[in-house]
C-alpha positions as CSV (number, residue, x, y, z in Angstrom):
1,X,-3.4,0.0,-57.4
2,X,-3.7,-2.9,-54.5
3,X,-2.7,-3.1,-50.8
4,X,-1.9,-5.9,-49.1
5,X,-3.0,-5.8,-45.2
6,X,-0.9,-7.7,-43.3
7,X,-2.9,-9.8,-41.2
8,X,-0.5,-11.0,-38.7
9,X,-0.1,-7.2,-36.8
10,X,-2.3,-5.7,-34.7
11,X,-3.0,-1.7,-35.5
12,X,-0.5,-0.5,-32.4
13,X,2.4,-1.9,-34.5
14,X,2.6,-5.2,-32.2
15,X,2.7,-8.6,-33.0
16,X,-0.3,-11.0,-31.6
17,X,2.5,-13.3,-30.3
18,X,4.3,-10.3,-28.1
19,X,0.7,-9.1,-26.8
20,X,0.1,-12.7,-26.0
21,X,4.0,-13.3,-24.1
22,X,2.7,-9.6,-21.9
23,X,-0.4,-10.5,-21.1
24,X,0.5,-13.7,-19.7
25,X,3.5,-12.3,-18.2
26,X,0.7,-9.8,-16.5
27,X,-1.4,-12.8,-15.3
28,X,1.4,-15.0,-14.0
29,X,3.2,-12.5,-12.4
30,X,-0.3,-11.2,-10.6
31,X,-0.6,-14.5,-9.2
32,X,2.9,-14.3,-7.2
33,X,2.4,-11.1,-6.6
34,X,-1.0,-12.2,-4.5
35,X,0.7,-14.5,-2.0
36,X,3.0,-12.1,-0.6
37,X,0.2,-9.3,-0.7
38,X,-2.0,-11.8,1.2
39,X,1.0,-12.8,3.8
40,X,2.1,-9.0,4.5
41,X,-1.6,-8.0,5.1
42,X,-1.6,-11.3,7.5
43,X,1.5,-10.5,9.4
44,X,1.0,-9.2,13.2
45,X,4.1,-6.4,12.0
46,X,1.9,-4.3,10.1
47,X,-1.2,-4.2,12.5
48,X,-2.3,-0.8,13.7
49,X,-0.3,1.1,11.2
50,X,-1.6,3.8,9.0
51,X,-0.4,3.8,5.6
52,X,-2.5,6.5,4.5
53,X,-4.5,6.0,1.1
54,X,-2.8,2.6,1.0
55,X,-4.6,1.4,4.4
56,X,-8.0,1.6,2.1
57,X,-6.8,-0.3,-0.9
58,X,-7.9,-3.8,-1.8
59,X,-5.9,-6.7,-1.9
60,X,-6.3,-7.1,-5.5
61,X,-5.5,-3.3,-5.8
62,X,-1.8,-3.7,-3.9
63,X,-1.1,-7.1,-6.3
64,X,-1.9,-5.1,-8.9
65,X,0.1,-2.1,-8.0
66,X,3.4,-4.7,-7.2
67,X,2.9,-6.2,-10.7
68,X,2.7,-3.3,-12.9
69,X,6.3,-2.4,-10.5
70,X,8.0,-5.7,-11.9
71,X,6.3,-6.8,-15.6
72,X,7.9,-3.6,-17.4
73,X,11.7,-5.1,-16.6
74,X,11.0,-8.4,-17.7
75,X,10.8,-6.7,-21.5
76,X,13.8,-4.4,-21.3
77,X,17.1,-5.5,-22.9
């Protein structure tokens, strides 16, 4: 008895061409998500407040935080 492996699948079930599409839906999407990060950390409205355990987080951290937020609704439907 034989078994064929299909090559083209990853073992989570998922296509290398839909891992592909979210991963650079991930990067893209980090990158916009960077500029307003960089401009709301900038702007003289949010100087001197306390946001608690978001006052420590990096900028990376917050762009991070927004883009995990949005990238899950771009694959619904």
């Amino acid at each position: 008895m034989a078994f064929h492996a299909d090559t083209h699948r990853r073992p989570g079930g998922r296509p290398r061409s839909e891992l592909w599409e979210f991963r650079v839906a991930v990067a893209l999407t980090f990158v916009v998500m960077l500029v307003p990060t960089v401009f709301s950390r900038l702007s003289f409205l949010h100087w001197g407040e306390s946001k608690g355990d978001d006052a420590h987080r990096s900028i990376f951290h917050e762009a991070r935080a927004r883009t995990d937020q949005i990238v899950p609704f771009m694959f619904m439907g």
